[in-house]
Backbone as CSV, one residue per row, in Angstrom:
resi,resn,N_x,N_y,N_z,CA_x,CA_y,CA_z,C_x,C_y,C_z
1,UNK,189.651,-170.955,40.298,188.776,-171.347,41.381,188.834,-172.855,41.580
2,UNK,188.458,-173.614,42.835,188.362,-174.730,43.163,187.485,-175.167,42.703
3,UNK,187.649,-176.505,42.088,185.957,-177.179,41.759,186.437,-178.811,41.812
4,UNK,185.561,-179.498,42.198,185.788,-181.131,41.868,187.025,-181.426,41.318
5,UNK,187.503,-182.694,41.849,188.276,-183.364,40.811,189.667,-182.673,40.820
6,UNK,189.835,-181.126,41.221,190.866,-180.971,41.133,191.813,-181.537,42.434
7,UNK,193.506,-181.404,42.509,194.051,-181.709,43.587,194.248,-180.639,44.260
8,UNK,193.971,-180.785,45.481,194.578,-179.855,46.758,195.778,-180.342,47.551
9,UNK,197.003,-179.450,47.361,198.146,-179.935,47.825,198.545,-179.414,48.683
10,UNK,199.211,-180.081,49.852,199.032,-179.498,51.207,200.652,-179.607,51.255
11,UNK,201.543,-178.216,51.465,202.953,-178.522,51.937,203.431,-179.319,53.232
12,UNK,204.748,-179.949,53.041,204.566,-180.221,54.144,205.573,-179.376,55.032
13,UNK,205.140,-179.940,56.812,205.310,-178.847,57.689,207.096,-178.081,57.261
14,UNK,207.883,-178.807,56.938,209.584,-178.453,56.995,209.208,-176.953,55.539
15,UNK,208.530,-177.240,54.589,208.390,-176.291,53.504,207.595,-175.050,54.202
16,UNK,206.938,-175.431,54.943,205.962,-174.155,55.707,206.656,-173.358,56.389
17,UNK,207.684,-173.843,57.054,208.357,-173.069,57.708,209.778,-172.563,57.082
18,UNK,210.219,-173.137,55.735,211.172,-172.343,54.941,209.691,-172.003,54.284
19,UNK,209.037,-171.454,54.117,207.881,-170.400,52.759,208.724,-170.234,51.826
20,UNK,208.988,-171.394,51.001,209.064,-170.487,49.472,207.606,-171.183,48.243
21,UNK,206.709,-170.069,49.386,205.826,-170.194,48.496,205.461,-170.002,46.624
22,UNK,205.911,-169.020,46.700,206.114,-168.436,45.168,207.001,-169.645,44.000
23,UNK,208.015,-169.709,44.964,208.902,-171.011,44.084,208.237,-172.627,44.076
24,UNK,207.333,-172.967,44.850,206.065,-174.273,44.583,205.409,-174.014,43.642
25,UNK,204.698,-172.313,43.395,204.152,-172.334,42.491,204.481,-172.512,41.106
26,UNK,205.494,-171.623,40.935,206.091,-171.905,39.500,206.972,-172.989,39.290
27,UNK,207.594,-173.762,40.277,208.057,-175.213,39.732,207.281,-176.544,39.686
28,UNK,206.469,-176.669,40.495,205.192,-177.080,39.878,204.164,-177.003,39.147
29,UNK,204.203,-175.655,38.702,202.825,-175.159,38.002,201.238,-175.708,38.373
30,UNK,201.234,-174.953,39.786,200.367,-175.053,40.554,199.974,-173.691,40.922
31,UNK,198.370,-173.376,41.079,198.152,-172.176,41.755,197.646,-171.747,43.522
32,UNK,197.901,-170.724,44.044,197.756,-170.696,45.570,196.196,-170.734,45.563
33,UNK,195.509,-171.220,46.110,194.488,-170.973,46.686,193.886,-169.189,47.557
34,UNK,195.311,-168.975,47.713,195.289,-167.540,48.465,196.588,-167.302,49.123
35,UNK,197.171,-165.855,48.972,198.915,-165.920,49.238,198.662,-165.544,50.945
36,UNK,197.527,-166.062,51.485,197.661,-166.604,53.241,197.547,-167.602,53.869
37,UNK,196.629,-168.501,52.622,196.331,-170.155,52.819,197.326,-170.661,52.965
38,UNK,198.124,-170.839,51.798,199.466,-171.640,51.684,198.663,-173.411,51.224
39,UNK,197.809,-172.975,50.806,197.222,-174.696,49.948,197.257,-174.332,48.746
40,UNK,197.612,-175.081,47.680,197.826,-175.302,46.536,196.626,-176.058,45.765
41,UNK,196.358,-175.839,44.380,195.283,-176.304,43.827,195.901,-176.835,42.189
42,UNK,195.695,-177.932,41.849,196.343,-178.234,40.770,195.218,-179.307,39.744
43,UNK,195.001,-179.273,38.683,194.020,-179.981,37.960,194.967,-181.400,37.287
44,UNK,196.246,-181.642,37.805,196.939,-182.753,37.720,197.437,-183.155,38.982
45,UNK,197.871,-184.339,39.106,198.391,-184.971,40.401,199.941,-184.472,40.198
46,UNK,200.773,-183.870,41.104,202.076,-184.027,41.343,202.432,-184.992,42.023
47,UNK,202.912,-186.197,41.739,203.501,-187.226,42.708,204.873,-186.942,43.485
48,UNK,206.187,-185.807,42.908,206.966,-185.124,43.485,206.583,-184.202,44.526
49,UNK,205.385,-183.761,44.884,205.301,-182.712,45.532,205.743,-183.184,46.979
50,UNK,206.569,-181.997,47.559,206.840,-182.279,48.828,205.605,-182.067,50.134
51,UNK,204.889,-182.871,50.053,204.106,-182.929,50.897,202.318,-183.462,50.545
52,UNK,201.119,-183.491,51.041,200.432,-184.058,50.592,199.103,-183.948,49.546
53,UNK,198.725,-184.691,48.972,197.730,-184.594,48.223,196.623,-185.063,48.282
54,UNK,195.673,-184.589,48.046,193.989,-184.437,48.060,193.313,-184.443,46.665
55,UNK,192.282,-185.538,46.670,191.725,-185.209,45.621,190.131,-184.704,46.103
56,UNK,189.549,-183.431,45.296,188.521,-182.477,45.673,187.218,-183.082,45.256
57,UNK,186.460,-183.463,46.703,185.191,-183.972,45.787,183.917,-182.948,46.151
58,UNK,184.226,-181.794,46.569,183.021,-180.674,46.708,183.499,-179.854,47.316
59,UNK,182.809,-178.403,47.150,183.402,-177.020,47.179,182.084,-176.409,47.587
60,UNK,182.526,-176.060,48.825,180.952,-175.488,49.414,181.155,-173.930,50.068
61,UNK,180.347,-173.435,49.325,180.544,-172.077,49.952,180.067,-171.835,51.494
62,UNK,180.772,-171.196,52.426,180.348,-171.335,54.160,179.425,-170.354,54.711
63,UNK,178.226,-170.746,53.941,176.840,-170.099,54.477,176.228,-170.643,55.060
64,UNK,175.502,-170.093,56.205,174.357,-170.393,57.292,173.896,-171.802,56.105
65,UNK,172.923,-171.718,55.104,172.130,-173.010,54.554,173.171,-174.041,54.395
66,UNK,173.857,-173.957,54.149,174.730,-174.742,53.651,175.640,-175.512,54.799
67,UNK,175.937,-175.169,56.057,176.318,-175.718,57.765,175.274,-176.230,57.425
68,UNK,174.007,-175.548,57.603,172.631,-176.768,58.308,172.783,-178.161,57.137
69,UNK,172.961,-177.770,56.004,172.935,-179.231,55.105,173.525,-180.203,55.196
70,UNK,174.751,-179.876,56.162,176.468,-180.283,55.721,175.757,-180.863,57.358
71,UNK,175.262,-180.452,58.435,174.915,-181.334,59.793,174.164,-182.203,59.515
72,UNK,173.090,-182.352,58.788,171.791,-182.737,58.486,172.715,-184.432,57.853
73,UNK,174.046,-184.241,56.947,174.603,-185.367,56.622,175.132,-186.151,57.046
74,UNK,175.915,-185.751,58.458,176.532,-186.312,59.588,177.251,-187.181,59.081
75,UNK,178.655,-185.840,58.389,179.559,-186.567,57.927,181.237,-186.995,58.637
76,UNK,181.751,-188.161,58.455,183.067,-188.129,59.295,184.070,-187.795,58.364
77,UNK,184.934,-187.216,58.839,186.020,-186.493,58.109,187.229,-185.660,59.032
78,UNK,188.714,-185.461,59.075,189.443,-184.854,59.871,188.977,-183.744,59.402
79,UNK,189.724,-182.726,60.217,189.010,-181.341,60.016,190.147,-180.802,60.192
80,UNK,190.244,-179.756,58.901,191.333,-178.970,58.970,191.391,-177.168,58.602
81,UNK,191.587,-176.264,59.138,191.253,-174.903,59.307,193.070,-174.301,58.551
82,UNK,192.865,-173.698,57.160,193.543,-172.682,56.579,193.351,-171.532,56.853
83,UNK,193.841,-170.201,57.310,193.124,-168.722,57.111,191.481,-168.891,56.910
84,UNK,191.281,-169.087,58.294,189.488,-169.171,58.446,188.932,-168.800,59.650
85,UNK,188.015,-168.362,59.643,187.574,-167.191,60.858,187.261,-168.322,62.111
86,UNK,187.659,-169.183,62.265,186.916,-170.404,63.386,188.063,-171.653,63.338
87,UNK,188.030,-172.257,64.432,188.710,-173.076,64.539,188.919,-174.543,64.555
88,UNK,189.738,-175.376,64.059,189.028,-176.588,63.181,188.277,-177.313,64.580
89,UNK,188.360,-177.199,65.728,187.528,-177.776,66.752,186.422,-176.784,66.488
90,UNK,185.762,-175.602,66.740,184.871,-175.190,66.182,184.047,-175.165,65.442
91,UNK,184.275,-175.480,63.962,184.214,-175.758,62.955,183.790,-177.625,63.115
92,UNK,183.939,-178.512,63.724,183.771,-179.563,64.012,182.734,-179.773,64.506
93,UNK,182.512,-179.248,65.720,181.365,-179.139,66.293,180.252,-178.056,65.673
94,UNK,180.362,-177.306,65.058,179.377,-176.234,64.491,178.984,-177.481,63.087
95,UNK,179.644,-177.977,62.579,178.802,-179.027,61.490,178.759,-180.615,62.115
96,UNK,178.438,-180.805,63.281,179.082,-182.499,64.101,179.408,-183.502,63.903
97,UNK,180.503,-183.545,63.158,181.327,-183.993,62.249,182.248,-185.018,62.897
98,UNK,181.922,-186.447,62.985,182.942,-187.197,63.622,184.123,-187.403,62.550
99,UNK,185.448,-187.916,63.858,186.671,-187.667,62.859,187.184,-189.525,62.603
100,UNK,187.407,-189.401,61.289,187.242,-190.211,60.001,188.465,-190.113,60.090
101,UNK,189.459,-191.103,59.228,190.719,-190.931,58.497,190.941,-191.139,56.892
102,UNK,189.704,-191.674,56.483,189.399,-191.419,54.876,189.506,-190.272,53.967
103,UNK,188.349,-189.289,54.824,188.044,-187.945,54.275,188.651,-187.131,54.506
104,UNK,188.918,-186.149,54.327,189.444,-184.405,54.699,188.928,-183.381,55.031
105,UNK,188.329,-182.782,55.730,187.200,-181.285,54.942,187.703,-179.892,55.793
106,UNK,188.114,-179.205,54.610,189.592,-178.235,55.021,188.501,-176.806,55.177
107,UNK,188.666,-176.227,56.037,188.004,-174.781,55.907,188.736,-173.739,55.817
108,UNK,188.732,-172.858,53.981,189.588,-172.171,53.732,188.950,-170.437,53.720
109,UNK,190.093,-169.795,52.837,189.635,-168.602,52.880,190.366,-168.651,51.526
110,UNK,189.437,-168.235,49.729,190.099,-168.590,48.467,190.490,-167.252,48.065
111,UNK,190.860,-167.100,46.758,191.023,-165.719,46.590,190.282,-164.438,46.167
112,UNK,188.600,-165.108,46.230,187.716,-163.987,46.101,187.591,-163.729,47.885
113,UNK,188.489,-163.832,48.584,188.219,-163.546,50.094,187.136,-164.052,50.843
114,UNK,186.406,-164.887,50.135,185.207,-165.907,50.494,185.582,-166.831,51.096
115,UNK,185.114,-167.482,52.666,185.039,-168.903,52.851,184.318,-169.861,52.410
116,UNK,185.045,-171.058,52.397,184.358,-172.012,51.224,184.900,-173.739,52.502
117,UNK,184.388,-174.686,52.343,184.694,-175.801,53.094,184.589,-176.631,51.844
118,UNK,185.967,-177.132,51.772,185.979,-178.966,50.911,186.366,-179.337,51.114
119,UNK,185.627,-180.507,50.750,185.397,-181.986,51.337,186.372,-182.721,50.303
120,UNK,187.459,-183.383,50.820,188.551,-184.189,50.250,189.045,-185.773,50.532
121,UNK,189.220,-186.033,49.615,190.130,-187.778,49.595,191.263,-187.530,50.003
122,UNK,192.016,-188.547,50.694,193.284,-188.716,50.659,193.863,-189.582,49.715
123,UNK,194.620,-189.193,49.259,195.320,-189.848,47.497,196.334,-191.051,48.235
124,UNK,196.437,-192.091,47.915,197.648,-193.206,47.949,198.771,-192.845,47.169
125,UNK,199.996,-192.458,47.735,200.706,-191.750,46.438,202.152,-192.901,46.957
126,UNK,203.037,-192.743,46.108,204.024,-193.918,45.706,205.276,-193.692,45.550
């Protein structure tokens, strides 16, 4: 499961469209988030990874209380939609969320089939 602190690794677009998902996982030793997401979750930084990295600073499950909390903060952040019932403009405006280039806040679908929204850093990588 996702929790703090870990990295969320985002392929990039040229790997998305060859999918060799299965082969990221085991040559990185990284796990899927969900074999429809296509985001990766890793409790170390890969600095090889082909494409980008996130570091996780909250994991929110996507319940009614939890939108109203997440508006109530009026936070800025890009907005980004994995296998999720709504769309990241949707999803933008349903929490009114101005767009930031610091933050991240990805709305997924994990592998207990639950939606969940986290809120992410963008890593300086080298």
């Amino acid at each position: 499961m996702i929790k703090a602190n870990d990295y969320l690794l985002e392929p990039s677009p040229a790997l998305m469209k060859a999918a060799p998902f299965k082969l990221l996982c085991s040559s990185f030793n990284i796990d899927a988030i969900h074999p429809n997401t296509h985001l990766y979750i890793s409790d170390q930084i890969h600095r090889d990874f082909p494409g980008k990295a996130y570091l996780v600073k909250e994991v929110i499950p996507y319940t009614s209380s939890e939108i109203k909390r997440l508006k109530k903060a009026k936070l800025e952040a890009d907005i980004a939609v994995r296998n999720f019932n709504i769309s990241a403009e949707s999803l933008k405006n349903r929490l009114g969320i101005k767009k930031s280039g610091n933050k991240r806040l990805m709305g997924i679908t994990a592998h207990d089939d639950k939606q969940y929204i986290i809120i992410c850093e963008n890593i300086q990588r080298f």
